[in-house]
C-alpha positions as CSV (number, residue, x, y, z in Angstrom):
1,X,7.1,14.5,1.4
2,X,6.9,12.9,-2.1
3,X,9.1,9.3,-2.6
4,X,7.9,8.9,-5.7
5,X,7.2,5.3,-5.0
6,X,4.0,4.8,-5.7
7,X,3.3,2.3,-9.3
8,X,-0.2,1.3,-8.9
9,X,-2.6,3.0,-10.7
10,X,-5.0,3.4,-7.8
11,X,-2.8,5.0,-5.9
12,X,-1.8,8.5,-7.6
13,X,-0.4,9.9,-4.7
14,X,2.4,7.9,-2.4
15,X,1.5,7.2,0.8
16,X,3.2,10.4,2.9
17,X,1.2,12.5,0.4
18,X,-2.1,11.1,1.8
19,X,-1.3,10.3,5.1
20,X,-0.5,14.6,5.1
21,X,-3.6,15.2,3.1
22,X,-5.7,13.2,6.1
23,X,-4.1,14.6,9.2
24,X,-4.4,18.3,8.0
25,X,-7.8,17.6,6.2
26,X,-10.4,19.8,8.5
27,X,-12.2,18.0,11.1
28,X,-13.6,18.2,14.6
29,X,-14.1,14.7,14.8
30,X,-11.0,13.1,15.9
31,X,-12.7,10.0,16.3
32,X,-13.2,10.2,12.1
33,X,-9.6,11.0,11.3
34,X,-8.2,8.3,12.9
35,X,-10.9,5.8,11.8
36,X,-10.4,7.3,7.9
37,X,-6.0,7.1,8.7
38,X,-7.0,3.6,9.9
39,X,-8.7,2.1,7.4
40,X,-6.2,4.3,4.3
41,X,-3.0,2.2,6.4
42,X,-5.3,-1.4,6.4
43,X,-5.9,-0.7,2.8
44,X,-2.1,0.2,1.8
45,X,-0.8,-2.9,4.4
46,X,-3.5,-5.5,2.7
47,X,-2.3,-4.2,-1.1
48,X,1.8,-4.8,0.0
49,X,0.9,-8.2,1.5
50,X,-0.7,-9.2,-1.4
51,X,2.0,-7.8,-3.8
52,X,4.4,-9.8,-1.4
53,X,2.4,-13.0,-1.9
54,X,2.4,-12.4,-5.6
55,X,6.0,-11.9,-5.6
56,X,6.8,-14.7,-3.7
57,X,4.8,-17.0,-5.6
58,X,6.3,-15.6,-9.2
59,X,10.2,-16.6,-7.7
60,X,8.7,-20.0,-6.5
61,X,7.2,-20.9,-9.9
62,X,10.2,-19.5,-11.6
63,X,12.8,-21.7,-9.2
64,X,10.6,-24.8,-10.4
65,X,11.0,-24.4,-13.8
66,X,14.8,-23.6,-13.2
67,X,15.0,-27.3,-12.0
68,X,13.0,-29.3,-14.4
69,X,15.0,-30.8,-17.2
């Protein structure tokens, strides 16, 4: 399932995409997938927080030189 969301250049595919590609990439070691779907989500969660962060901080500065005279 595609959303199309996906902006950053180090991520070509959105995240559905690859969460698909991992669960029906051949393995017998379960143990692997989930420790590879693990480490993909950490990845993706750390990036958003950061962009949040970044976002966040761009309004702040923005709102401060809204009030100077």
């Amino acid at each position: 399932m595609a959303t199309g969301t996906s902006n950053s250049p180090k991520q070509p595919i959105d995240t559905y995409t690859r969460l698909a590609h991992l669960l029906h990439s051949p393995t017998h070691d379960h143990e692997a997938l989930l420790d590879r779907v693990y480490e993909e989500l950490l990845a993706r969660e750390s990036r958003a927080y950061a962009a949040g962060w970044t976002d966040a901080l761009t309004e702040a500065r923005r709102a401060q030189r809204g009030r100077r005279p």
